[in-house]
N, C-alpha and C positions, 0 to 999 in steps of 0.2 A: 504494500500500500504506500499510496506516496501523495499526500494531502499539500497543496500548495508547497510546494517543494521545484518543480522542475527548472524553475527560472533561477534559482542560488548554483545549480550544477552546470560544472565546468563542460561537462561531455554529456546533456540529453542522451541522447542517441544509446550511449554506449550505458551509463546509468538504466533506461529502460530496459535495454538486454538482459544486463545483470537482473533486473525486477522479478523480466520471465524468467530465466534461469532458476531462479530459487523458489518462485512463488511454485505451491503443489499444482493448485487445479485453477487461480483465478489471481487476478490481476486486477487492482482497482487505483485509479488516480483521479483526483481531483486536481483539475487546472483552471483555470481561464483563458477562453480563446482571444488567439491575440487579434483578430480580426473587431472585435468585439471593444476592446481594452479603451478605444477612442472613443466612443457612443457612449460611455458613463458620462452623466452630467460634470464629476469631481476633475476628471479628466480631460474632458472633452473642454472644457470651459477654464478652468479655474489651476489646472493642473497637467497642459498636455506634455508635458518633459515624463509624469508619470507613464502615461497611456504609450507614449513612444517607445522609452523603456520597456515598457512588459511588451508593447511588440515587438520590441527586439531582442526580446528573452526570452520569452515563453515560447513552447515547440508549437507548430499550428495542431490542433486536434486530431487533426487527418495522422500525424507525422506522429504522433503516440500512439495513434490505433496499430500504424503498420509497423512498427517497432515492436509492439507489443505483438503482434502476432494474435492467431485463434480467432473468436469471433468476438467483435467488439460490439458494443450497448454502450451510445452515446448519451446522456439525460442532461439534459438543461436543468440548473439547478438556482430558480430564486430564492433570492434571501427576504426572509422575513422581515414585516418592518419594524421585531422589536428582537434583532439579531442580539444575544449577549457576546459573540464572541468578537476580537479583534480584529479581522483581517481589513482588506481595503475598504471591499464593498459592504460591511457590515452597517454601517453608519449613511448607508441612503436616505433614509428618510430624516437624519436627524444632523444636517448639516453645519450645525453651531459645535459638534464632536470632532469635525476635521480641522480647526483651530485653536484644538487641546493638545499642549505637546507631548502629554500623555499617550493620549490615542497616537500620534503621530508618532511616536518612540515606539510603537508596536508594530507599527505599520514598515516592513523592509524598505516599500520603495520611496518611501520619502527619506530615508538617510540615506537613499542610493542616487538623489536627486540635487544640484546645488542650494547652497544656502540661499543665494539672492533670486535664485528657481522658486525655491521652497516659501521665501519671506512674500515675493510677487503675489505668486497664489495664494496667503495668505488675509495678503490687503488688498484683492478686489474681490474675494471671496466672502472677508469680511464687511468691508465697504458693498456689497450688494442684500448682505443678510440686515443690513442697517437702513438702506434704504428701499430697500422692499422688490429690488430685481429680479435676485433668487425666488421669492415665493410666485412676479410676473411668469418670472421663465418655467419655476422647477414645481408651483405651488400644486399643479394637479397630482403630483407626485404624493401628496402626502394625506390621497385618499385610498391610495392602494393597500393592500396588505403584506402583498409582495412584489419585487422588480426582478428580472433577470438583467444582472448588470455582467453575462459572461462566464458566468461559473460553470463546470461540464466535469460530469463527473462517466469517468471511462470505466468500465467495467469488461474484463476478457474472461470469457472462461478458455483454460488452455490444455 
């Protein structure tokens, strides 16, 4: 199993081999398609140094199925809008959380990202949550329950 992981390794490719290799009967990973990584609001608008990044980290979907081998089961995976856990796209709906440096300290690719990158997105992110931007642009967002901001969870049996 390999849960948001593929994008810190040096060798996809060869790390996934290793996965089949050792896994008995099934193979599962949770990524984010990089196709996908620009079309988050966080991203897309307020933070696209992020989005670029994981597109240029993250293996395309397609590219983990055929590594992995066997038959693959692709699932789109929204996140809830009262996600407890950390990762990027956990804090969709509650976008006053991605100017907590907190949250931000958990999140890989914002310390993978420059500081005056990081400060930019910050203060017009901030600067839109104050004057009412964000809720023109993103407000229908926070009648959902959940979004699919990219997450794909791969499942092989092998």
């Amino acid at each position: 199993m390999a849960v948001l992981t593929l994008h810190h390794w040096s060798d996809p490719a060869r790390g996934l081999a290793e996965l089949r290799r050792v896994a008995s009967n099934r193979a599962v990973v949770l990524s984010i398609a990089p196709d996908s990584a620009r079309s988050f609001w966080l991203t897309a608008r307020y933070f696209p140094a992020i989005g670029a990044w994981d597109a240029a980290h993250f293996p395309p979907i397609e590219v983990i199925c055929s590594k992995l081998g066997g038959t693959a089961v692709v699932t789109h995976v929204p996140i809830p809008s009262d996600c407890q856990d950390g990762f990027l796209g956990a804090f969709w709906r509650r976008p006053h959380a991605y100017l907590d440096p907190d949250v931000q300290d958990g999140i890989s690719t914002f310390l993978l990202i420059g500081d005056d990158v990081r400060r930019q997105g910050e203060r017009m992110l901030g600067e839109e949550l104050e004057n009412g931007e964000w809720h023109r642009r993103f407000g229908h967002l926070l009648e959902l329950d959940e979004l699919d901001v990219g997450y794909r969870l791969v499942t092989v049996q092998l």
